[in-house]
C-alpha positions in Angstrom: -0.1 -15.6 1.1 -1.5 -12.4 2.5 -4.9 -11.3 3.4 -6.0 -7.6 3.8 -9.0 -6.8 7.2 -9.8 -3.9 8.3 -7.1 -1.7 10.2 -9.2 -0.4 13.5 -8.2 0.8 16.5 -6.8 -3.2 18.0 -3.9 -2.9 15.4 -2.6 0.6 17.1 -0.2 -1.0 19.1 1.3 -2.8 16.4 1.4 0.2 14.2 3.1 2.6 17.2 5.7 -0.2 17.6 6.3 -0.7 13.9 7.2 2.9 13.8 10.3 3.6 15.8 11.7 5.9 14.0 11.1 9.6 12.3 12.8 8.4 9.2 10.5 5.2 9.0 7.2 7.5 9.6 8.3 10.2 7.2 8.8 7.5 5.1 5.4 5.6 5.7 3.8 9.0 5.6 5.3 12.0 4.0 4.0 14.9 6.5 0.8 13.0 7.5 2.3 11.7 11.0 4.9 13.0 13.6 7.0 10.8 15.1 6.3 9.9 18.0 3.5 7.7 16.5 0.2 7.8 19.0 -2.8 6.2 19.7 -4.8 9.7 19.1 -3.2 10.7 16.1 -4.6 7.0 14.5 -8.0 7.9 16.4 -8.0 10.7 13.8 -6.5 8.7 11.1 -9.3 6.1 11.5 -12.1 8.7 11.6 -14.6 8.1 8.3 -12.3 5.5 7.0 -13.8 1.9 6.3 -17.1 2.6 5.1 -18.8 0.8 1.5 -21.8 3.4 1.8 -19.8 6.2 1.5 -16.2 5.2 0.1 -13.3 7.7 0.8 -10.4 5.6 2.0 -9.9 2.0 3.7 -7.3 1.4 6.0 -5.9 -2.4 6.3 -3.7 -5.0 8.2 -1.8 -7.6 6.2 -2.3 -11.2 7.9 -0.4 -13.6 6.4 -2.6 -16.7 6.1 0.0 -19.2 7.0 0.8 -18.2 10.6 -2.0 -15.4 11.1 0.1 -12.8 12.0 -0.3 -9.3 11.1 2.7 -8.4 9.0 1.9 -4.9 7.4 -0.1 -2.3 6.6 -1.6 -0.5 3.4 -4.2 1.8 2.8 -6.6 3.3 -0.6 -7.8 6.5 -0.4 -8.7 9.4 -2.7 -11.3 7.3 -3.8 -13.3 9.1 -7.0 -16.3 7.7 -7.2 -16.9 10.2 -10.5 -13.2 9.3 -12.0 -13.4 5.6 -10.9 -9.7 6.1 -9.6 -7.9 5.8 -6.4 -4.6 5.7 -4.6 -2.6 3.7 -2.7 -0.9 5.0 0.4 1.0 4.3 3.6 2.4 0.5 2.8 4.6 -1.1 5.5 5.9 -4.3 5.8 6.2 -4.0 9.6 9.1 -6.1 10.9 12.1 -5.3 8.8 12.9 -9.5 9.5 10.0 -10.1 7.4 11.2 -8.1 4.4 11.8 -9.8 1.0 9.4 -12.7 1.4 6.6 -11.2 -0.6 4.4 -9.7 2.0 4.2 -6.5 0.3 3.6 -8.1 -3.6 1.0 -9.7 -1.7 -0.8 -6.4 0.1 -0.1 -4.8 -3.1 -1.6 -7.1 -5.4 -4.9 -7.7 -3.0 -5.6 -4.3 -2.6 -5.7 -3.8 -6.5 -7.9 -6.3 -6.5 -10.3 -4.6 -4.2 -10.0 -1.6 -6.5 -10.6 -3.4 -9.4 -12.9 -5.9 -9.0 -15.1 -4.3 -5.7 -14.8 -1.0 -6.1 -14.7 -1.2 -10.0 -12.1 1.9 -10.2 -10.3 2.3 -13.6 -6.8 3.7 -11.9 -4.9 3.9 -8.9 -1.8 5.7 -8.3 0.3 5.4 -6.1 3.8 7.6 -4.9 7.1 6.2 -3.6 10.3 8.2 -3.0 12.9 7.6 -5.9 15.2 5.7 -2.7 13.2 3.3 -1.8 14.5 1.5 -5.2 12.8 -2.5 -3.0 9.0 -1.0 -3.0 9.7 1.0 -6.5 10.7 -3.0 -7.5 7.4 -4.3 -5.5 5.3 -1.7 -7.7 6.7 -2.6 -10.8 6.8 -6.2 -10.6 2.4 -6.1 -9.5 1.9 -4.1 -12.8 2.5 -0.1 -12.1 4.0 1.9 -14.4 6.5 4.9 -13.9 4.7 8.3 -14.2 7.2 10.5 -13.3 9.3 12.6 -10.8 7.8 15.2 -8.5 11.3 16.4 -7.4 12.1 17.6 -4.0 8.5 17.7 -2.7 9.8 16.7 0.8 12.1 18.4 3.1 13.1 15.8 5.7 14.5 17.2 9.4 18.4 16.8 8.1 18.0 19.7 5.5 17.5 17.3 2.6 15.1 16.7 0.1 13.1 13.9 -0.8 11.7 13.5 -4.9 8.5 11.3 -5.0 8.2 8.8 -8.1 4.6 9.1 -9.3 3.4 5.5 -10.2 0.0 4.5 -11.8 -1.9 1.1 -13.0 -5.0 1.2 -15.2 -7.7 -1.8 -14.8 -6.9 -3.1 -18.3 -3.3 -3.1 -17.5 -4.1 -4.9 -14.1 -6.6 -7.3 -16.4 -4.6 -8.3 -18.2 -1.4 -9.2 -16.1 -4.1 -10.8 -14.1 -4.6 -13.1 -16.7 -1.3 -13.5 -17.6 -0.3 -14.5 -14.0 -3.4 -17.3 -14.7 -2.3 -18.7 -17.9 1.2 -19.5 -16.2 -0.2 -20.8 -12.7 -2.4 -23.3 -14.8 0.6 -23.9 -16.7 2.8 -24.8 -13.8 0.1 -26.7 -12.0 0.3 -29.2 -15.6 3.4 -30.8 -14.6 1.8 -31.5 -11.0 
């Protein structure tokens, strides 16, 4: 089980660590950070963030609830307040060892429920590069749909180029796999 706090500037270490590699920040965040990952260039990313009066983005840790450590990352910005729509940005599950047990489903699936129920936002989007086939799975299986293919949008330090999948949920969609997700938890917990 994962719970979603504010990222501030106690999580930076973490976050620096996490990130060891260009690939892994290009990764996390397109053209947004330069590897090395430092403590100013979160100062910056922090700046304005966090805020219910005046909603632009929030920025959170994962904790998983079981052992209360922080386990990843996940942010929602582009917040419309006029459009009711968001998007989803810079997920990380942080220690590769911890991959494949749900942490991101779970950062996922909480942070659309912020958008949904708290912020009351009628989409949020999100983009993944057409590689990363284990998030593109993540996305998929908490209720986003494929959009399409914003091809070679990145040109990563090797000469390559990276295509971004373009993936989007609408709050009846999310409603009702919400629901769905109920109707079979009750139904599980009947043969308890």
């Amino acid at each position: 089980m994962v719970k979603l706090e504010y990222f501030d500037r106690e999580d930076f270490k973490k976050l620096i660590e996490w990130m060891n590699s260009e690939h892994l920040i290009t990764n996390w965040a397109g053209s947004l950070f330069r590897y090395p990952l430092t403590e100013d260039s979160l100062e910056w990313y922090i700046r304005d963030t966090n805020n219910l009066e005046n909603p632009d983005a929030f920025i959170y840790k994962a904790i998983d609830t079981t052992t209360g450590n922080t386990v990843g990352h996940i942010s929602l910005g582009g917040i419309s307040e006029k459009n009711r729509a968001a998007r989803i940005s810079r997920v990380l599950v942080g220690n590769t060892a911890e991959r494949g047990k749900g942490y991101c489903t779970g950062m996922i699936n909480a942070v659309l429920k912020i958008g949904f129920e708290e912020l009351k936002l009628h989409r949020i989007s999100l983009g993944v590069y057409d590689f990363n086939k284990s998030a593109i799975r993540c996305y998929e299986k908490c209720g986003f749909v494929k959009e399409g293919v914003m091809r070679d949008v990145l040109k990563y330090e090797d000469g390559t180029y990276w295509s971004l999948v373009e993936m989007g949920i609408l709050e009846d969609e999310w409603r009702e796999l919400h629901k769905k997700k109920k109707k079979e938890a009750a139904a599980d917990c009947k043969d308890c």
